[in-house]
N, C-alpha and C positions, 0 to 999 in steps of 0.2 A: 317540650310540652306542646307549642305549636303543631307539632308531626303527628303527636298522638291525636290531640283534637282533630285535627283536619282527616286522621283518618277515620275516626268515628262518626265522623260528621257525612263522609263518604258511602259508609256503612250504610247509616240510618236511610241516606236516600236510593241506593240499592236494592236495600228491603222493602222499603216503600213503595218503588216502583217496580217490583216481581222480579229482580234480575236475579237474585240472589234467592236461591231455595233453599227452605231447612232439610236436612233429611228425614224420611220417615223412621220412624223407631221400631217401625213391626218389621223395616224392609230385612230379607235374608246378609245383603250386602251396606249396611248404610254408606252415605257416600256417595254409589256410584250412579243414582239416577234409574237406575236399568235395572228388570229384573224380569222375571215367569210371572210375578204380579200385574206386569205391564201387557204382559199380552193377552190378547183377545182370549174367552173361554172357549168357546166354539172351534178354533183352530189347533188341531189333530197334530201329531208326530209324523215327520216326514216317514212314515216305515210301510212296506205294503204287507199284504196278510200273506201266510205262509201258505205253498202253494201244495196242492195235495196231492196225491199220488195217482189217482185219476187223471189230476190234472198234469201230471208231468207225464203221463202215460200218449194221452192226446196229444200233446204238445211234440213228444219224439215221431209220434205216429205221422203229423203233421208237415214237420221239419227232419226229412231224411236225409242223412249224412252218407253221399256217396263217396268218401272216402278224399284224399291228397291229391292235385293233380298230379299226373305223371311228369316226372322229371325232362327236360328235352334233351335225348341225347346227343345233339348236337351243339357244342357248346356257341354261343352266340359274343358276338364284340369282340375286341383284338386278340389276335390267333398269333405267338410269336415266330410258329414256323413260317406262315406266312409272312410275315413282317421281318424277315431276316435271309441275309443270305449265307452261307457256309463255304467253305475251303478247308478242303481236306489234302493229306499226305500223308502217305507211309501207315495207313489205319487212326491217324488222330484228324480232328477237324473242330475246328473253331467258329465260335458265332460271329457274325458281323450284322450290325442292319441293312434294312435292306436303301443299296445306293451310297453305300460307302466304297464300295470299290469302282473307283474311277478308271481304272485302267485293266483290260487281263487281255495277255498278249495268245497269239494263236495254238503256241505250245502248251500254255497250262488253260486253256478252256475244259478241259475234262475234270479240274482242281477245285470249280466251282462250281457247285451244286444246290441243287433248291429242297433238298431234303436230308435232316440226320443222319451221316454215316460216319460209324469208327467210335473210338472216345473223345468226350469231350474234353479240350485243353483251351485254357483262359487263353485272350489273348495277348497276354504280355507273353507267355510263356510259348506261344506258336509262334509268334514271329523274332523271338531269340531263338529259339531252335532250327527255323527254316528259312535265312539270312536268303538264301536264293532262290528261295520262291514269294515270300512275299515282302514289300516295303510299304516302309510310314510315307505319308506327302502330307507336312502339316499344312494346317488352311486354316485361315481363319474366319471369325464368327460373318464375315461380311462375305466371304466366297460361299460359307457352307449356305445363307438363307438366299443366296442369287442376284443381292448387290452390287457386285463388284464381282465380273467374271473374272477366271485365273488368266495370270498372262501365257500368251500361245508360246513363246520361250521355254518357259516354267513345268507346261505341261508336254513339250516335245522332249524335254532334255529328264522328265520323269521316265515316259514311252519309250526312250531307245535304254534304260536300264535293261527290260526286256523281263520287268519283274511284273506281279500282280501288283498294283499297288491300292492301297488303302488310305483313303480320305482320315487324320488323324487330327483331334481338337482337345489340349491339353494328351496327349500318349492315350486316347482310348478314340475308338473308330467310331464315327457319325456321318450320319446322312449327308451327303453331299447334293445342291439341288444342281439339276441338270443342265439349268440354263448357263451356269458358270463353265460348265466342261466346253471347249471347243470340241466338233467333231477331227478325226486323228487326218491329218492334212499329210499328203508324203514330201518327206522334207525338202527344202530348194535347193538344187544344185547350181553354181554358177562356177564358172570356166573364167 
């Protein structure tokens, strides 16, 4: 009984003081406060008037369409022939990027090529096929970004294999930075 009073009591002074509005009875929506009743007469439909045939006439006349540009036939941004070197054999040749072959000895200098030739073959399957022309030299992520250069041991006892060898990170071929390669020193004789 308390609850009820105190909320009526609540009521009455709500009302009193304009917090509480009744709804209008004519409004379309009651309830919601809001309506086309509420807004100003004077204020138009956002729509504009329909444009006439004259006027689309002048308007094309005005604004001429000389057509799509032409396309540039040179394509532009990373080119993968560029960005890659090749090794070929026997009519097959394999992609590599480019700086992944650390090593290519004086006999198969003509093996490595800066343009497409032959069929392509992946290269797992190039270098199981041509065991004596090219090998893996794994290295890792601190030798390939130039960190930590390879040791000159490492890379001499690669060189007298006398193969091409390719820079390899997890079994697939990656750029090797430069600074890590020693230049190829002739090896020490001592007596």
């Amino acid at each position: 009984m308390k609850v009820a009073t105190l909320a009526l009591i609540i009521t009455g002074v709500a009302i009193a003081d304009g917090f509480a509005q009744t709804p209008d009875p004519n409004a379309p929506n009651p309830g919601s406060g809001h309506g086309i009743q509420y807004l100003p007469k004077e204020l138009k439909a956002p729509v504009a008037p329909a444009i006439t045939a004259e006027e689309l006439k002048r308007r094309q006349a005005v604004e001429k369409f000389n057509g799509f540009a032409a396309a540039d036939p040179v394509a532009k941004g990373w080119d993968l022939e560029t960005n890659s070197e090749f090794v070929v054999f026997d009519g097959n040749v394999t992609i590599l990027p480019k700086g992944a072959i650390i090593h290519v000895p004086d006999r198969y200098k003509a093996n490595v090529v800066t343009k497409m030739q032959g069929n392509l073959m992946l290269w797992p399957e190039f270098v199981a096929r041509y065991p004596g022309l090219v090998a893996r030299m794994d290295v890792t992520m601190e030798e390939v970004t130039g960190t930590t250069p390879f040791k000159p041991e490492r890379l001499l006892a690669e060189r007298r294999r006398n193969l091409i060898i390719v820079g390899v990170l997890n079994g697939n071929p990656i750029t090797v930075s430069r600074q890590t390669i020693t230049p190829q020193t002739p090896p020490v004789v001592t007596r």
